[in-house]
C-alpha positions in Angstrom: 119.0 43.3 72.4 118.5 40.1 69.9 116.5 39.6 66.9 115.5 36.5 66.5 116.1 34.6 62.7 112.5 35.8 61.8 112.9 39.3 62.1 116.7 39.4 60.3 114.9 37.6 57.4 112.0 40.2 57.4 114.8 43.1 57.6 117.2 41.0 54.8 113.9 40.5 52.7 112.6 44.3 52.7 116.4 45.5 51.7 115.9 43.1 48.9 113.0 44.2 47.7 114.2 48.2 48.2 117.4 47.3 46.4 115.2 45.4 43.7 112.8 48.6 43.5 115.3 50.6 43.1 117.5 48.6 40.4 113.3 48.7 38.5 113.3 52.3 38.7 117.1 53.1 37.4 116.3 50.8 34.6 113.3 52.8 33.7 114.9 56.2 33.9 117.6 55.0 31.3 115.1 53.5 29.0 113.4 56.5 28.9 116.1 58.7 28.4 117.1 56.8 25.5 113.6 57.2 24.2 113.6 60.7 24.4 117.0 60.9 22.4 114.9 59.4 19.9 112.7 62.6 19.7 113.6 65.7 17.9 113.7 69.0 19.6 110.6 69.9 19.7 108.9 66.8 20.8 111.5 65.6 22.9 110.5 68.7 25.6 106.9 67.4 25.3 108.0 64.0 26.4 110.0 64.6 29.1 107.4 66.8 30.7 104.9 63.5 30.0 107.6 61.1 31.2 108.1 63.1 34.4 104.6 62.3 34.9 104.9 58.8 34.0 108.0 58.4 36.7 105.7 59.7 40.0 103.6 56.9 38.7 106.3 54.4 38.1 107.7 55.2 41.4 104.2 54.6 43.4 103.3 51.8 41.5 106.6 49.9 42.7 105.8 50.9 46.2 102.2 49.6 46.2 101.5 46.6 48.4 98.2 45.1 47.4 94.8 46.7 47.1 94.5 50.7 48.3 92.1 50.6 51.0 91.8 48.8 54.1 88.0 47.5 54.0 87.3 47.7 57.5 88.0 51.6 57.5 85.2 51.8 54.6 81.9 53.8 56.0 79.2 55.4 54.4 79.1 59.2 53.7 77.8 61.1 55.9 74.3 62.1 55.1 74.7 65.9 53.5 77.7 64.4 52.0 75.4 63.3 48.9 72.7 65.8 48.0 69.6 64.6 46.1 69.0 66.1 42.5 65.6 67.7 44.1 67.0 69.2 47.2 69.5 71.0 44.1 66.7 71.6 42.8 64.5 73.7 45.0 67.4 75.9 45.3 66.4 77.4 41.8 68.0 78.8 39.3 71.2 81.1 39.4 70.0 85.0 39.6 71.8 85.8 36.8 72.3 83.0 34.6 74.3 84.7 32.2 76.8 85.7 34.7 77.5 81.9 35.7 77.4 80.3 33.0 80.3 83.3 32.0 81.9 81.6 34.8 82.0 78.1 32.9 83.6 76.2 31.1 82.9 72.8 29.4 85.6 70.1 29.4 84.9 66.8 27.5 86.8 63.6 27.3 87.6 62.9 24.0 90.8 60.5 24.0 88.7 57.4 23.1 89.0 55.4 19.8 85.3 54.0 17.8 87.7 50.6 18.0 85.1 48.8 20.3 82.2 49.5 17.7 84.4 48.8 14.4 85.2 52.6 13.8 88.2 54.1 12.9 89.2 57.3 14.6 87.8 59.5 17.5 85.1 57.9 18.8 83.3 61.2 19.4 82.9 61.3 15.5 80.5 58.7 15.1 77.2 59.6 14.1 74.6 58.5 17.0 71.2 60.7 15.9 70.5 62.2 12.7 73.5 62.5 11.2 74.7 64.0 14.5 77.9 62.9 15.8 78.5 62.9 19.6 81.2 66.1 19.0 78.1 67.7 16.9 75.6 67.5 19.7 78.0 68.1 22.3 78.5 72.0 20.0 74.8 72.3 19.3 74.6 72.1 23.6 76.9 74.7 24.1 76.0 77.0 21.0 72.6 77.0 22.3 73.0 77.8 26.1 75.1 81.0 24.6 72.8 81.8 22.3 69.7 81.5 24.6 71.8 83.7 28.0 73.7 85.5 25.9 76.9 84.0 27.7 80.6 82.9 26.8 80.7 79.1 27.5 83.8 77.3 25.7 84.3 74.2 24.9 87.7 72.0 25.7 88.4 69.2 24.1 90.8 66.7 25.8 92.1 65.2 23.3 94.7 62.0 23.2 97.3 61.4 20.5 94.8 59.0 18.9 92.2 61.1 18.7 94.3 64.8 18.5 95.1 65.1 14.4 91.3 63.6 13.4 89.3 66.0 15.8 91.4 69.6 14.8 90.5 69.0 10.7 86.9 68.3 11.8 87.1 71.2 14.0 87.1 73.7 11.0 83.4 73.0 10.4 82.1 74.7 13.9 84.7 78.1 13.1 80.9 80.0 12.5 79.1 78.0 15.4 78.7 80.7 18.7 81.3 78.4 20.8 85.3 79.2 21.1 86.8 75.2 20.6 90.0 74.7 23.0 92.2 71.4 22.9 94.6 70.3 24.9 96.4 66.9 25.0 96.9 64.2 27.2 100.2 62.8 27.9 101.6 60.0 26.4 103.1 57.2 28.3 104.9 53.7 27.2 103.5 50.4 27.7 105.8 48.2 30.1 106.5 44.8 29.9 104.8 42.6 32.4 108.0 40.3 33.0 110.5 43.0 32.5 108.9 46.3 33.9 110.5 48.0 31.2 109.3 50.1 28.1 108.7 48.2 24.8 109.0 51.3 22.8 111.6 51.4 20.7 111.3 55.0 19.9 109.0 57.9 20.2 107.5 57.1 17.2 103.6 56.4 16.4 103.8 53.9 13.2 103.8 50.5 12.8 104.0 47.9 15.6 106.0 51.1 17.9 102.5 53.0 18.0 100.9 49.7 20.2 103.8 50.5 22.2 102.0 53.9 23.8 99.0 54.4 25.7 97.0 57.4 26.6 97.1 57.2 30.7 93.7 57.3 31.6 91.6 60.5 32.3 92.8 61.3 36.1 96.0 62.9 34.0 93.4 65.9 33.3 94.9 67.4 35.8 98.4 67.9 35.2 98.1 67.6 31.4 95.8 71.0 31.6 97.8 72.7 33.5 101.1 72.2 31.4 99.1 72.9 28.2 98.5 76.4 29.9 94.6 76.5 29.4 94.1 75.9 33.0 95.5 79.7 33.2 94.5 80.7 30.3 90.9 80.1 31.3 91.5 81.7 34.7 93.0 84.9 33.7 89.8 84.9 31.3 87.4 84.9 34.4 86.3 81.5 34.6 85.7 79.6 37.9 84.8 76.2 37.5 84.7 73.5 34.9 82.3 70.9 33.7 83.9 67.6 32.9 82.1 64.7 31.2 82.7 61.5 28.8 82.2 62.9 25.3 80.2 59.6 24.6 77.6 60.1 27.7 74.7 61.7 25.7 73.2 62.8 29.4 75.7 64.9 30.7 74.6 68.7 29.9 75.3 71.6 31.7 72.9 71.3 34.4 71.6 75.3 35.5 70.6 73.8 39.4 74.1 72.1 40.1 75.9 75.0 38.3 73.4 77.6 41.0 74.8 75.0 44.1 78.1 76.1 43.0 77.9 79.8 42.3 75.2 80.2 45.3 77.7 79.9 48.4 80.0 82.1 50.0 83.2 81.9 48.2 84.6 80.4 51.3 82.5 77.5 51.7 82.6 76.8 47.9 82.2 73.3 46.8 85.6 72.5 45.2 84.3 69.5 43.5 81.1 68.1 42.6 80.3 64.0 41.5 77.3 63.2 39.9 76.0 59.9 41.0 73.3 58.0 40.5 71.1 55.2 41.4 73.1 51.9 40.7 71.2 49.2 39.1 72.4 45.3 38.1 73.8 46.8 35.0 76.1 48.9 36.7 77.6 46.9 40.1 81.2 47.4 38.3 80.9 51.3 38.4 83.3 53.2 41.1 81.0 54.6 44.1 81.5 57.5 46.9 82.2 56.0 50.4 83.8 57.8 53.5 87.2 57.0 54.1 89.5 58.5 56.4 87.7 61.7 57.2 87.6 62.1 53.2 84.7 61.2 50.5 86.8 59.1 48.4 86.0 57.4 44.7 86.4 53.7 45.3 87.2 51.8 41.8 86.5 48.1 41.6 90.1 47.7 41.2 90.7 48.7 45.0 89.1 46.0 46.0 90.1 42.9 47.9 89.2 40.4 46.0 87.2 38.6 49.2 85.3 42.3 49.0 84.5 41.8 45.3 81.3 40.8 45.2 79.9 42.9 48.3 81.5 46.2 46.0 78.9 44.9 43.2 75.7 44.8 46.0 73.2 47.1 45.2 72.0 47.1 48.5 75.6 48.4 50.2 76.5 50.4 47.3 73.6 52.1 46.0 74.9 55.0 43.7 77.6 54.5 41.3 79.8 57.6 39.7 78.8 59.0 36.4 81.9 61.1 36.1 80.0 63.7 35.4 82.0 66.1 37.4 82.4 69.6 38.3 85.5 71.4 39.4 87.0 74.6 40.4 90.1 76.3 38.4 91.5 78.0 40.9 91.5 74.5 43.1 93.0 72.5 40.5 96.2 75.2 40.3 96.5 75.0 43.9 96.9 71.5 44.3 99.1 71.1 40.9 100.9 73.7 41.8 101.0 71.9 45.8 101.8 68.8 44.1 99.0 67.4 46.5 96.7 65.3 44.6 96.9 61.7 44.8 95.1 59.6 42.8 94.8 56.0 43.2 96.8 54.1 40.3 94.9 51.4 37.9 97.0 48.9 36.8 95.2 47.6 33.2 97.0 44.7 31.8 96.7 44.2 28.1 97.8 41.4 25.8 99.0 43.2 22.4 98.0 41.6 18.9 101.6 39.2 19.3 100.8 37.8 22.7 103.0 39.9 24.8 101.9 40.6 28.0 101.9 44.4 29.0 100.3 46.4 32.3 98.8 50.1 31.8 99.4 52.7 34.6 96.0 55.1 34.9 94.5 56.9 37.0 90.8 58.7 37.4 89.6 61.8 37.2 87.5 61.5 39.9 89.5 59.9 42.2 91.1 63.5 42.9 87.8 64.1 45.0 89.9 63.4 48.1 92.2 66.5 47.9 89.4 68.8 47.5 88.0 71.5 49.8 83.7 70.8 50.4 83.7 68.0 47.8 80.4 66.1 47.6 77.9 63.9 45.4 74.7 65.2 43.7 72.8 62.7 43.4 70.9 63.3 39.6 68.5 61.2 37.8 69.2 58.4 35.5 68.7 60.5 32.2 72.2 62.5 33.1 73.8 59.5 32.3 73.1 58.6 28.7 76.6 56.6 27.6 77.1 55.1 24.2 79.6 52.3 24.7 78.1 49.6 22.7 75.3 49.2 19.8 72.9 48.2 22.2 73.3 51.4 23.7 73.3 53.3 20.3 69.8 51.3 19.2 68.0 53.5 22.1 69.7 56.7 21.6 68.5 56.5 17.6 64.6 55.1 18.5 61.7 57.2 19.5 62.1 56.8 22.8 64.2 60.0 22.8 64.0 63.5 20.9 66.2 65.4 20.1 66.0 69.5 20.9 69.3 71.5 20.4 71.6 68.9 20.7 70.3 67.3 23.7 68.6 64.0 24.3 65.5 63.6 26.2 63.2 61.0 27.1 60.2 60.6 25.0 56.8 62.1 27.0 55.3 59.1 25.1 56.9 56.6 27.6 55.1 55.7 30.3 58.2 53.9 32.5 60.9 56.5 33.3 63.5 53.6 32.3 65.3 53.0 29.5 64.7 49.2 27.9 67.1 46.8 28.5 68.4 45.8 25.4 71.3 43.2 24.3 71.9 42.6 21.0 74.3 39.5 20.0 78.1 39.8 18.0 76.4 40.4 14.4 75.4 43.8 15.5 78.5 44.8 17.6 80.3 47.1 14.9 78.3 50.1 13.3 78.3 49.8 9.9 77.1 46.0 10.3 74.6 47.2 12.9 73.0 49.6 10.4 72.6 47.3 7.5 70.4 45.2 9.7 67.7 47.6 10.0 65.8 49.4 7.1 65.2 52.3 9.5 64.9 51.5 13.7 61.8 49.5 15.7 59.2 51.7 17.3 60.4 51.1 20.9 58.1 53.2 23.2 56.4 50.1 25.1 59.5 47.8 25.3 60.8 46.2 27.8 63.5 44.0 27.2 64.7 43.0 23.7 67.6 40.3 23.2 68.6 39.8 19.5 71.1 37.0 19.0 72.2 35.7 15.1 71.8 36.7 11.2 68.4 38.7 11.9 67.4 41.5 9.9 64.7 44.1 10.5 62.2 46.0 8.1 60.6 48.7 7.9 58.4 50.4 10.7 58.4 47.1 12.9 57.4 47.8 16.5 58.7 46.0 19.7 56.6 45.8 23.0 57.1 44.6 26.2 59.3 41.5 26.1 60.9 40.8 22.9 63.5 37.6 22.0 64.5 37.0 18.8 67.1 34.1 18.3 68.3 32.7 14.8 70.0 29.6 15.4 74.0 28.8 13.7 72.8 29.0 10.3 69.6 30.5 10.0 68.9 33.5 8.9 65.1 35.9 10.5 64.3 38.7 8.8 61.4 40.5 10.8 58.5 41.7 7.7 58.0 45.4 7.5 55.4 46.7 9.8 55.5 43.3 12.1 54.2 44.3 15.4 55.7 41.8 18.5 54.9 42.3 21.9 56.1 39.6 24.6 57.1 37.5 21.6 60.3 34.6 21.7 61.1 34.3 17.5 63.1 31.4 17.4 65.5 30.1 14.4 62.8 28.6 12.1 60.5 31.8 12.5 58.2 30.3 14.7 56.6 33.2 16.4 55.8 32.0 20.5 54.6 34.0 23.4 56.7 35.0 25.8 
């Protein structure tokens, strides 16, 4: 038998590129070890167990050969595979709601900085209503659904190590609140060199320029992080059943008694394992992850997966009409099976990041709710748009303090004042980006009830009791400065940099 020259250079080339893999991942393990000598006792255990971690998804990411998916294998879900909220619904209420909810527990994510808005510190301890921070509401939620079923619901905190010492001295403040508080860390991995592939930590350390040198690796390490903190049998051995996972920043996502009755409802063997809520997409949200079929599986499919010759058919909101709120619900005793199986497989993000000094570094992450794969009866609910209620920029946080919510024991809802069932679209230009500056620039916030659409771009300034309808623009040109009068009522007005007031 011959090979032609082709073939021995394709053989040649893929022992190059095993031998070159290899050589990668040696490197890697010696770096690391050297880190960990670094550590003292105590922490060093912590960071093997996290650098264990970090090698599975050293070791895939070397192996990966473009994007994750083959597109022509990508189908729709099968009908029953994503159940409307209403169809939920009609299912009513669990027959004893105390004794599900005693089933429950309540995860949040809660690894995020307040960087993106000019805060320093947890992100979940900005105040977004009334003095309220997100962590506050997020207590009030919980405290009440005890209070009201006479149930046990905790709360867990996944924390990160940006976020861990910050949240635990706030924490003191809810020690007389009906809720038992739980926090458990993620792991912490090091930052590789684009060029290199190697760590650019020079020690375990956290301070100075070493600190940009770790990252917390996204939230799809939930699963294995909970599981080695031992609150995944902790909660377990205390009766609980399933948990409710959700950003800490997504005012929408409460504990939802219809979904919670689809879970408990069903024969323990043909219990839903894992539950994503999704919901309608709109042009706001084409870069959101969506459910498709894939392989006999319903799968999360991140924009990241994506050929890029698929890009722009992944952002259709005709093709993809329901995007993933990670809202998510999740059985315990699945979760230990699989970590204990070492089955789950989650797809790995690779985030590049240019650090403060130029240099170049990638990000290995994964997501939480890619993990829907490896679970038993998975499927979508698909809920309305108020369950997802995120707070990512100040745009978002100049709805979430207006009228057009109120606030009732720590949750949002949408104002029976409005007549349109959808939020405002609202973009307001770089002055008002970080909090504090955002703040000063109104003497207390618009009357919003019958807007539609407000952009704000420059120095403008608002006064007291103004009131915003339909279609509102309001530009101040490089230079100029608006200040909108106290009790000025605009509706389907353009305001343009030397105060000329114009229909829209």
């Amino acid at each position: 038998m011959y090979l032609n020259v082709s073939e021995l250079t394709r053989g040649a080339m893929t022992e190059f590129q095993e031998k070159l893999r290899q050589q990668h991942e040696e490197s890697m393990h010696r770096e690391l070890e050297a880190l960990v000598q670094t550590a003292g006792p105590a922490q060093a255990e912590i960071c093997r167990r996290d650098f264990d971690g970090f090698k599975k998804l050293f070791h895939r990411f070397l192996q990966v050969k473009g994007p994750s998916v083959d597109w022509a294998k990508i189908s729709r879900p099968p009908e029953d595979a994503i159940q409307p909220y209403e169809k939920i619904k009609a299912r009513g209420l669990p027959a004893d709601v105390s004794a599900a909810l005693n089933k429950l527990a309540v995860v949040k994510l809660n690894g995020g900085l307040g960087t993106s808005m000019g805060c320093k510190g947890p992100k979940s301890l900005i105040s977004v209503r009334n003095e309220n921070t997100f962590l506050d509401l997020t207590v009030k939620q919980i405290e009440h659904l005890n209070k009201t079923f006479e149930a046990d619901v905790p709360l867990v905190l996944m924390n990160s190590f940006n976020t861990n010492d910050d949240t635990k001295k706030i924490l003191q403040k809810y020690k007389h609140h009906r809720v038992k508080i739980h926090t458990f860390n993620q792991s912490r991995y090091p930052r590789i060199n684009k060029e290199s592939l190697l760590p650019i930590a020079k020690n375990m350390g956290l301070s100075g320029e070493n600190g940009e040198a770790w990252y917390p690796p996204g939230h799809g390490d939930i699963y294995t992080s909970f599981s080695n903190s031992g609150l995944l049998d902790q909660l377990i051995a205390e009766g609980k059943e399933y948990i409710f996972v959700s950003n800490i920043d997504n005012l929408g996502a409460t504990v939802d008694l219809f979904v919670l009755n689809q879970l408990m409802s069903q024969p323990a063997d043909k219990r839903c394992e894992f539950v994503m809520e999704v919901t309608d997409k709109t042009r706001a949200d084409v870069k959101g992850g969506t459910l498709i079929h894939y392989e006999d599986h319903l799968r999360l499919l991140e924009i990241a997966q994506v050929p890029k010759a698929h890009v722009d058919e992944f952002k259709s909101v005709t093709k993809f009409k329901i995007f993933n709120t990670n809202n998510l619900w999740i059985s315990l005793p699945a979760i230990k099976r699989l970590q204990e199986q070492n089955t789950l497989d989650l797809e790995i993000i690779v985030n590049p990041k240019t650090l403060d000094g130029g240099l170049n570094v990638i990000q290995l992450e994964t997501a939480v709710g890619a993990a829907i794969k490896s679970f038993k009866n998975a499927m979508g609910v698909n809920v309305p748009r108020s369950r997802f209620l995120p707070v990512k920029t100040s745009s978002d946080l100049l709805l979430v303090m207006s009228n057009l919510y109120t606030l009732d024991a720590g949750s949002l809802t949408m104002s029976k004042k409005r007549e349109f069932l959808t939020t405002p679209h609202v973009k307001l230009g770089s002055s008002f980006t970080k909090v504090q500056e955002f703040l000063s620039r109104f003497d207390n916030i618009p009357d919003m009830l019958e807007l539609d659409h407000l952009t704000v771009s420059g120095d403008v300034t608002f006064g007291k009791n103004v009131s915003l309808k339909g279609t509102v623009i309001i530009i101040a040109n490089h230079g100029d400065r608006i200040d909108i009068p106290s009790g000025a009522m605009l509706e389907n007005k353009i305001v343009s940099g030397n105060l000329r007031i114009l229909d829209h």
